[in-house]
BALOBA-1460 file (C-alpha; in Angstrom, 3 decimals):
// residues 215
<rec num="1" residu="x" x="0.000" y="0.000" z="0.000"/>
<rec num="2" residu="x" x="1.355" y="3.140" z="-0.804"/>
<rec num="3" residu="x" x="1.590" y="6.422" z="1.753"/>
<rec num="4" residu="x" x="-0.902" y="7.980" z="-0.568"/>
<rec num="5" residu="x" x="-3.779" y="5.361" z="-0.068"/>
<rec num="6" residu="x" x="-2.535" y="5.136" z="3.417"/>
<rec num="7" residu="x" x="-3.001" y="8.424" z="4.061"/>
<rec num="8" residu="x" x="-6.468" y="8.639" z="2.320"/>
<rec num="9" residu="x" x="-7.522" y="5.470" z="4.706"/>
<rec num="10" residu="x" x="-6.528" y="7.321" z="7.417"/>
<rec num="11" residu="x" x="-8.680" y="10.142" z="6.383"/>
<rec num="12" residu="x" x="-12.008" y="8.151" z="5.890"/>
<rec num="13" residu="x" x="-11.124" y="5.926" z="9.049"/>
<rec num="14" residu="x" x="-11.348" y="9.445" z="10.917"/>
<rec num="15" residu="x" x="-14.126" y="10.928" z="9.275"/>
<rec num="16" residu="x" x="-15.975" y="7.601" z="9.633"/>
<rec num="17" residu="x" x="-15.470" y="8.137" z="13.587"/>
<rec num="18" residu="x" x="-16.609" y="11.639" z="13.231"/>
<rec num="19" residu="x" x="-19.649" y="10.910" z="11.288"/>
<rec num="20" residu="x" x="-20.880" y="8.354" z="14.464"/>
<rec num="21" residu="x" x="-20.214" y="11.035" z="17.204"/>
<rec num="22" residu="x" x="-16.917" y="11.291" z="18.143"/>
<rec num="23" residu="x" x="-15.800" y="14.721" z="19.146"/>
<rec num="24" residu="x" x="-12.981" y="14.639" z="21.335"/>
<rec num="25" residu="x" x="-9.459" y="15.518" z="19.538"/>
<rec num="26" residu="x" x="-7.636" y="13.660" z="21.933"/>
<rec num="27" residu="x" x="-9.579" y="10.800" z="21.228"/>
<rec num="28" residu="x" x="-9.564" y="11.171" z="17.563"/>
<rec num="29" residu="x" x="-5.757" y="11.363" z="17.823"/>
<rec num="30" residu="x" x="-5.173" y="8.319" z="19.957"/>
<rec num="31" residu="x" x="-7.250" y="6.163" z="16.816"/>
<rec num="32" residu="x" x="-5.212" y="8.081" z="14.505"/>
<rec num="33" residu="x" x="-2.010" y="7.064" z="16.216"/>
<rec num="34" residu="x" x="-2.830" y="3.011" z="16.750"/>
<rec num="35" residu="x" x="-2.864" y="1.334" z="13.753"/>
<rec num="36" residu="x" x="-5.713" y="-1.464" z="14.421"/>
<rec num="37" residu="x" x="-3.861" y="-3.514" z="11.230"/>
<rec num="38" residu="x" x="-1.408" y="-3.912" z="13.807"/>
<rec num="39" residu="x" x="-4.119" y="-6.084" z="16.008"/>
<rec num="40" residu="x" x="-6.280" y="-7.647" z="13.170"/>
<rec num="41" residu="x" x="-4.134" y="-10.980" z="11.589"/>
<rec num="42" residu="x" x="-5.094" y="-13.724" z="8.595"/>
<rec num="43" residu="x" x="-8.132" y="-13.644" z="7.062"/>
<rec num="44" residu="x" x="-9.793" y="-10.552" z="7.995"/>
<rec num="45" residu="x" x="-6.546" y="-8.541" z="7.931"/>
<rec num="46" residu="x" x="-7.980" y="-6.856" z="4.690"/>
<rec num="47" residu="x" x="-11.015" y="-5.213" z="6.679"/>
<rec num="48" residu="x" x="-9.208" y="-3.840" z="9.765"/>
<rec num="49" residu="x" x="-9.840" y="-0.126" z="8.973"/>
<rec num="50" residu="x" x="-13.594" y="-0.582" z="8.271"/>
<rec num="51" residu="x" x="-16.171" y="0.238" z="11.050"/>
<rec num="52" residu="x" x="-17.080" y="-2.921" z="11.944"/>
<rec num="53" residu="x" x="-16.614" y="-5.950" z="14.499"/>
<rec num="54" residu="x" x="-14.641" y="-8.600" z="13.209"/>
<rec num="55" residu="x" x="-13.447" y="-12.390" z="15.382"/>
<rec num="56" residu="x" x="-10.258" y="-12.824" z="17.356"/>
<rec num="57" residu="x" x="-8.947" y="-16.225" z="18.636"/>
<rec num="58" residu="x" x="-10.653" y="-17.660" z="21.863"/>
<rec num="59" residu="x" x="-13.982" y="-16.985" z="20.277"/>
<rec num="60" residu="x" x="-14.105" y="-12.933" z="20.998"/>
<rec num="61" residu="x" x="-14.298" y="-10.112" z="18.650"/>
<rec num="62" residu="x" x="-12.256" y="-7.102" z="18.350"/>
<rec num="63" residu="x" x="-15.037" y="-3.919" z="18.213"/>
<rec num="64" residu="x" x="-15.975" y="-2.017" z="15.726"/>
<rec num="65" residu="x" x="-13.675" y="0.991" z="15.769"/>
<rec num="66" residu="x" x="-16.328" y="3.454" z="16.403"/>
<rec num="67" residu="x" x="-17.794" y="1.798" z="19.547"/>
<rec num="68" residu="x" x="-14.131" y="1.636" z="20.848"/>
<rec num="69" residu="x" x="-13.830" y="5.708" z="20.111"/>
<rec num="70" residu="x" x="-17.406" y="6.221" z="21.419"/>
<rec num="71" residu="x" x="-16.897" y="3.975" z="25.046"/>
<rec num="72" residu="x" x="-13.406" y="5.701" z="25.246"/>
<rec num="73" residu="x" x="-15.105" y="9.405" z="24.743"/>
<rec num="74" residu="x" x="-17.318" y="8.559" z="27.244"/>
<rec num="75" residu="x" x="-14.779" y="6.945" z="29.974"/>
<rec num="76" residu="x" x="-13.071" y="10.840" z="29.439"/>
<rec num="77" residu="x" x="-9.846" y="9.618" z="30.901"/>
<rec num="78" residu="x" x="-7.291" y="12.306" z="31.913"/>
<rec num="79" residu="x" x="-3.627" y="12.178" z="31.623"/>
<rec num="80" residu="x" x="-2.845" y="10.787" z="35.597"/>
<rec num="81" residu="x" x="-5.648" y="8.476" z="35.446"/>
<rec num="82" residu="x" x="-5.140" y="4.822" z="36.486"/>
<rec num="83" residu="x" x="-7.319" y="2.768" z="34.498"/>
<rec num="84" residu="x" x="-8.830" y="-0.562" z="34.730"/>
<rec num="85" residu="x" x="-10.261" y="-2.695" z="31.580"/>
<rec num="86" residu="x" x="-11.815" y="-5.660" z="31.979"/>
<rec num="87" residu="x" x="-11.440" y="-7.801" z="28.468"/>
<rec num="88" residu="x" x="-8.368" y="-7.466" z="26.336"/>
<rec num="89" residu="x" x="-9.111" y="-9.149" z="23.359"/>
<rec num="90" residu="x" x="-6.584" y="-8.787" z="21.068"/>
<rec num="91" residu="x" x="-5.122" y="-5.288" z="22.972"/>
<rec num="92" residu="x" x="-6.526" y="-2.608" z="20.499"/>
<rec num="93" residu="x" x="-8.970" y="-0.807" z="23.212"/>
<rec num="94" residu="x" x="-6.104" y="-1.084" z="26.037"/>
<rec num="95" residu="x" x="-4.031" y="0.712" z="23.271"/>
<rec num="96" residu="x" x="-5.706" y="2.945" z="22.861"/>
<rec num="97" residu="x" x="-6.542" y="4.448" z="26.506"/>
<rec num="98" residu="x" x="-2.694" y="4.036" z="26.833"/>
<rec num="99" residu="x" x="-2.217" y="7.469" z="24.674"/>
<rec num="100" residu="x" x="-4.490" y="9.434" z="27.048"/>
<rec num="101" residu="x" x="-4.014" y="7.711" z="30.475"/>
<rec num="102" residu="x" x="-1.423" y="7.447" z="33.133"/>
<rec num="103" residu="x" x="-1.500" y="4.187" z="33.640"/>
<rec num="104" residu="x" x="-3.613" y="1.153" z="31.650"/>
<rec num="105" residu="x" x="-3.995" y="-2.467" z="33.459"/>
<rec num="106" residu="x" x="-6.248" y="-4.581" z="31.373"/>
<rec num="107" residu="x" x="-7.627" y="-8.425" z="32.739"/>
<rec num="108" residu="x" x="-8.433" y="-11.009" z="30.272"/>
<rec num="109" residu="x" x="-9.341" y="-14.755" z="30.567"/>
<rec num="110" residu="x" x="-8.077" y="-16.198" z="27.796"/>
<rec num="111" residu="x" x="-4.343" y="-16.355" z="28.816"/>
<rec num="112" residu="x" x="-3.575" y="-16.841" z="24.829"/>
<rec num="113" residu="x" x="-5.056" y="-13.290" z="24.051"/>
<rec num="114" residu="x" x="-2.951" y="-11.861" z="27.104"/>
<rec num="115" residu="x" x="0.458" y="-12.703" z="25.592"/>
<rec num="116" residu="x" x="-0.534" y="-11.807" z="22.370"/>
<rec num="117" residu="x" x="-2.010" y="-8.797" z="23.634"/>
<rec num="118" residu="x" x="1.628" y="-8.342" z="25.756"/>
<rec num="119" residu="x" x="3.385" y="-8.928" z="21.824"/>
<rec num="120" residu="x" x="1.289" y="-6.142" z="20.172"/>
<rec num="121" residu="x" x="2.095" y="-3.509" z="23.167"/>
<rec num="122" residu="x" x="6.086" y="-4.075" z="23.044"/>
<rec num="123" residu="x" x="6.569" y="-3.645" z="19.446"/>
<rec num="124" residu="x" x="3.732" y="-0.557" z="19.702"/>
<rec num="125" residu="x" x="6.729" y="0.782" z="22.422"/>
<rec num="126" residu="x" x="3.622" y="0.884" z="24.937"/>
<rec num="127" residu="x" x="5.071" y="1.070" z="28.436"/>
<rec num="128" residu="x" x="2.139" y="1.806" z="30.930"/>
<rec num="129" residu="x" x="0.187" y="-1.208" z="29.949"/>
<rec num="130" residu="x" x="0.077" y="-3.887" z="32.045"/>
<rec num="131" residu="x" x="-1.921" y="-7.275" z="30.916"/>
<rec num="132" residu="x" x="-3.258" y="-9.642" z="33.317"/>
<rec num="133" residu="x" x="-4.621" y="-13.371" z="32.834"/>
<rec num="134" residu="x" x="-7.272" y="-13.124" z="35.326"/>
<rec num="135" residu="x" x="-10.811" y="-13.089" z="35.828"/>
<rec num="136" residu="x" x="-11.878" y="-9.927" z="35.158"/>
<rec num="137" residu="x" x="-15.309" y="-10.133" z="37.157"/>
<rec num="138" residu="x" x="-13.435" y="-9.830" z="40.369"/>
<rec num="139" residu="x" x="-11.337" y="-6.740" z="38.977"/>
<rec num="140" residu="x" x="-8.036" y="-6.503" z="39.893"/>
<rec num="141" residu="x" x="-7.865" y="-5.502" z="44.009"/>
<rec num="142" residu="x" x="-4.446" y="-5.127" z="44.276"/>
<rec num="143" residu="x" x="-4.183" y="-1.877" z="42.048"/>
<rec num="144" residu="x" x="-7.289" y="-0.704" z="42.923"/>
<rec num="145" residu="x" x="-8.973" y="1.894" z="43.395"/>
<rec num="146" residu="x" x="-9.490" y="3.086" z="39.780"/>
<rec num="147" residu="x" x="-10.100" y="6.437" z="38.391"/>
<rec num="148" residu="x" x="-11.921" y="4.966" z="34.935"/>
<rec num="149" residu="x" x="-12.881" y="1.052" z="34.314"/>
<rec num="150" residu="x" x="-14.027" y="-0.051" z="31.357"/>
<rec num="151" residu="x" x="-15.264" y="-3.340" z="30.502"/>
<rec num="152" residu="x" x="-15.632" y="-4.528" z="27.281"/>
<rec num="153" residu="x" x="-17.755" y="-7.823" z="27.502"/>
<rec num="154" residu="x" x="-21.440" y="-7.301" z="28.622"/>
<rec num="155" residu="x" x="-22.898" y="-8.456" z="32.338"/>
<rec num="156" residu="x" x="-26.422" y="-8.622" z="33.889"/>
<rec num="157" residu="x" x="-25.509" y="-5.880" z="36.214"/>
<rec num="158" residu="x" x="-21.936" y="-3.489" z="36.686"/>
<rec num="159" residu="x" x="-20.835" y="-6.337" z="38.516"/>
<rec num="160" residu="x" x="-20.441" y="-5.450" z="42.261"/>
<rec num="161" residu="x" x="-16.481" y="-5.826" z="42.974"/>
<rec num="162" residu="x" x="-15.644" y="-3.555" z="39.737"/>
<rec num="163" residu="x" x="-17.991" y="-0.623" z="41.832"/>
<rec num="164" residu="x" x="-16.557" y="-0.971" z="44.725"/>
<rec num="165" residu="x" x="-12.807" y="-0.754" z="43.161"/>
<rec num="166" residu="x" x="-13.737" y="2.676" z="40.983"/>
<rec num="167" residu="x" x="-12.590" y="5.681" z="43.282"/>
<rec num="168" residu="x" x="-14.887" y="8.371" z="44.142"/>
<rec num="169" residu="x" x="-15.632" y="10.733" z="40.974"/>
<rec num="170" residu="x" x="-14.469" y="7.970" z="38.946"/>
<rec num="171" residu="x" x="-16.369" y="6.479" z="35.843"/>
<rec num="172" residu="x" x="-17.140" y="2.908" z="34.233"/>
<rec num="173" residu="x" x="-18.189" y="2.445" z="31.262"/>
<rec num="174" residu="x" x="-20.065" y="-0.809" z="30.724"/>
<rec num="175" residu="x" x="-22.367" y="-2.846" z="28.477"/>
<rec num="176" residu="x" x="-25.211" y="-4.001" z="30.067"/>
<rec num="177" residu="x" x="-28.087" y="-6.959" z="29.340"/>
<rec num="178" residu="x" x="-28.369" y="-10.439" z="28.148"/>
<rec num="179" residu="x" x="-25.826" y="-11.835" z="25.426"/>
<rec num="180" residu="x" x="-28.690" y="-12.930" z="23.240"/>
<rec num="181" residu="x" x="-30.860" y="-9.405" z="23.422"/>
<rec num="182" residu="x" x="-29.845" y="-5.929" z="22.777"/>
<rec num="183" residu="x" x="-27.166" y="-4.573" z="25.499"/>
<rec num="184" residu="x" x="-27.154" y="-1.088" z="26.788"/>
<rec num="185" residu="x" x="-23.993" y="0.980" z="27.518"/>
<rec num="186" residu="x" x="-23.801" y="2.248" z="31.224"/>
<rec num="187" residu="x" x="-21.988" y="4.739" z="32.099"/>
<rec num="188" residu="x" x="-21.522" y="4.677" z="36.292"/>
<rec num="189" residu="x" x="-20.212" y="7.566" z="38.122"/>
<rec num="190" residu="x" x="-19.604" y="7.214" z="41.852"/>
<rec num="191" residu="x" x="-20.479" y="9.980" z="44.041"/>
<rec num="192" residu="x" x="-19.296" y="10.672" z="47.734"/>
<rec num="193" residu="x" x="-22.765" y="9.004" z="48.322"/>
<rec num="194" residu="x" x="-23.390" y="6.133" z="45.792"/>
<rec num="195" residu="x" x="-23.412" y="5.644" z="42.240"/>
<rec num="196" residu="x" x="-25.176" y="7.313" z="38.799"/>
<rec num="197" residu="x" x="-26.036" y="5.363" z="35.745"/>
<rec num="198" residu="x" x="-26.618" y="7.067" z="32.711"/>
<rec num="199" residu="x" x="-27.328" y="4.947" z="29.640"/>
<rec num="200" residu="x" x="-25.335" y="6.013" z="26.065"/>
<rec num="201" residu="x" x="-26.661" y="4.183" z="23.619"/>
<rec num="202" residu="x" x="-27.232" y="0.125" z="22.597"/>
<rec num="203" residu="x" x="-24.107" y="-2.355" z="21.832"/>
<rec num="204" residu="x" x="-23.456" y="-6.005" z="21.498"/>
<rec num="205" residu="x" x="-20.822" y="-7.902" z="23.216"/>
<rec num="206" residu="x" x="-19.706" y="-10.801" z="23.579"/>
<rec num="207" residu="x" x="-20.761" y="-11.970" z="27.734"/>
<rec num="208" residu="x" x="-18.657" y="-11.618" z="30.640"/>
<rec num="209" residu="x" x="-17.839" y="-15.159" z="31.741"/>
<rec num="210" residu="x" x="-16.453" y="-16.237" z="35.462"/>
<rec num="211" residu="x" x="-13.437" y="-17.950" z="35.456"/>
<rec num="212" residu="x" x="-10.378" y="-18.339" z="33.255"/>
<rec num="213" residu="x" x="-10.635" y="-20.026" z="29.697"/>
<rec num="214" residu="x" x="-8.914" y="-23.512" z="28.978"/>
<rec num="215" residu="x" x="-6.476" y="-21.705" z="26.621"/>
């Protein structure tokens, strides 16, 4: 591919992101700057830059790039957060919230994702990400409390232990409903006092499963 058509794909890839609500530059520059080719291999390689979902190993999905921009616009991470996500996939969300956040620890139960996951981030020269096999329901107490957590596989309810390890003004951003019906995206703010829930807008994800996968 030559720089001309990669420039022009990098100019409809943005524009695309625009055109579905995506406003904030520093947003818009973090997509710019991670290549999702890098995170998309085999088959489907040739679609990485369109808006849509497309599978990873372990039966998951990398999203569609404009639901990743859209959940990370909403999560409005600043630059000495600590942030949690819950679901690595093949890396390309944690990526990306490592251009705008202090810190970036991302949980994932497929221990094969992880160390591909780990791959992607060294020869990206991504330093503040940290990937975990673990189960990502419980969160990850150790590091906790968070300033943002987002979770990227969709539960009944924001699961309990993920609440209780977001700081106070923090935000989580999380898909919400049965696997087989539309999902709604949450977005939870705790207050000195309890928590808000605002819904965004309706997604599909794959479910958040308990325990760590066979592989």
């Amino acid at each position: 591919m030559t720089g001309e058509d990669n420039s022009e794909r990098k100019m409809q890839f943005l524009y695309t992101l625009r055109s579905k609500g995506v406003t904030d530059a520093r947003v818009l520059d973090a997509m710019e700057r991670i290549d999702r080719g890098v995170f998309i291999k085999g088959h489907f390689a040739p679609r990485a830059y369109e808006d849509m979902p497309l599978p990873i190993p372990c039966g998951q999905t990398i999203s569609q790039p404009s639901v990743v921009a859209l959940m990370t616009q909403a999560l409005n991470v600043q630059p000495r957060d600590k942030v949690l996500e819950v679901g690595t996939g093949s890396g390309y969300q944690a990526a990306i919230l490592s251009r705008l956040a202090r810190r970036v620890y991302t949980v994932e139960r497929h221990r094969r994702l992880v160390g591909e996951a780990q791959k992607r981030f060294e020869a990206l020269g991504l330093t503040n990400v940290t990937a975990l096999a673990a189960d990502g329901s419980f969160g990850l107490p150790e590091q906790a409390p968070f300033d943002r957590i987002l979770v990227t596989a969709a539960a009944e309810d924001p699961p309990g232990p993920l609440l209780a390890q977001l700081r106070v003004g923090g935000i989580m951003i999380v898909p919400v409903g049965q696997s087989d019906t539309v999902q709604r995206l949450i977005k939870v703010t705790r207050g000195e006092t309890g928590f808000d829930y605002d819904e965004l807008r309706e997604v599909r994800f794959v479910p958040l499963v308990e325990g760590l996968g066979n592989d």
